[in-house]
C-alpha positions, -999 to 999 in steps of 0.1 A, spaced: 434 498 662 437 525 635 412 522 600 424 530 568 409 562 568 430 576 592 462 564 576 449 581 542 443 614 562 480 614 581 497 615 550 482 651 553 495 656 587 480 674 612 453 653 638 454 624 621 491 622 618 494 629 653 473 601 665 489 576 644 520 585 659 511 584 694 500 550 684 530 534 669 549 548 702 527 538 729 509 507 718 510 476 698 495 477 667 475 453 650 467 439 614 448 410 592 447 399 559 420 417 550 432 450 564 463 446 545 447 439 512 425 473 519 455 490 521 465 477 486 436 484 471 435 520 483 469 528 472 461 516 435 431 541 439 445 570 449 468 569 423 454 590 399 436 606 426 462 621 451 493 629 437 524 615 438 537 626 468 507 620 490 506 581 473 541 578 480 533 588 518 505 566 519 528 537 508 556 549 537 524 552 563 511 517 550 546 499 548 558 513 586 522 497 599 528 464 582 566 464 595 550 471 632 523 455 630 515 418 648 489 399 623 466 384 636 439 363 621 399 373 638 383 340 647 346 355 647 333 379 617 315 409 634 287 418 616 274 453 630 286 477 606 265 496 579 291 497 559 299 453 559 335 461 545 344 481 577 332 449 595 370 437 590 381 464 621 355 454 642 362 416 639 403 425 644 393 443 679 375 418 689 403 395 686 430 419 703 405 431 728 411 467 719 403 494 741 404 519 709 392 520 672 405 552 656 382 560 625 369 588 609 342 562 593 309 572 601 298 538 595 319 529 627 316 559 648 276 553 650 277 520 658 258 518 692 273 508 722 248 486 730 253 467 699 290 465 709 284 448 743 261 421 731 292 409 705 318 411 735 332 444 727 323 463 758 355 484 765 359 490 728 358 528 723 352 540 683 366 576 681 378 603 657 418 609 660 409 645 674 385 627 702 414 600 710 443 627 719 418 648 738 405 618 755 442 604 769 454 643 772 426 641 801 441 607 813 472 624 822 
């Protein structure tokens, strides 16, 4: 599972980009509703924010992850977050199982494992991009 976050920041390349490529090539990817109407929101946002170009490769990044993506719709709201918006993520891995939450949300990334286990999300691992390609570099 990849957050917005790390979409916005691949349209900068480098770690980010990376990761979200590895992704797309070696595993399925997964949306909802509600991630999909983040994604709108943020592109209206950056806008004026960004630039053109990097709005127009936030719409490529966005648009390739909605064409690859399977949607699914969570059947249980997770509620562990600080941060209640980036409970959406939490709720989605819960429904795909997900090994992986790539985010560079600190709102995520401190959630405590603990907390994780007692909703059913046990093998879940919330990590930076950078953490994630180290972390499967090892693996092989």
């Amino acid at each position: 599972m990849i957050d917005a976050s790390v979409i916005v920041s691949a349209c900068y390349g480098g770690i980010s980009r990376d990761a979200v490529i590895y992704i797309f090539s070696n595993h399925k990817v997964y949306i909802s509703e509600s991630i999909i109407e983040e994604f709108k929101k943020l592109e209206k946002k950056f806008q004026s924010k960004i630039g053109k170009e990097r709005v127009k490769k936030f719409k490529e990044l966005s648009e390739e992850l909605l064409k690859m993506a399977q949607k699914v719709t969570p059947e249980e709201k997770i509620n562990l977050c600080r941060d209640e918006t980036d409970n959406k993520y939490l709720s989605v891995c819960k429904k795909i199982k997900a090994d992986y939450l790539l985010t560079w949300d600190e709102d995520l990334i401190e959630i405590d494992y603990e907390k994780l286990k007692k909703v059913s999300l046990k093998k879940l691992k919330i990590m930076t991009p950078s953490n994630f390609l180290v972390h499967i570099t090892k693996g092989k």
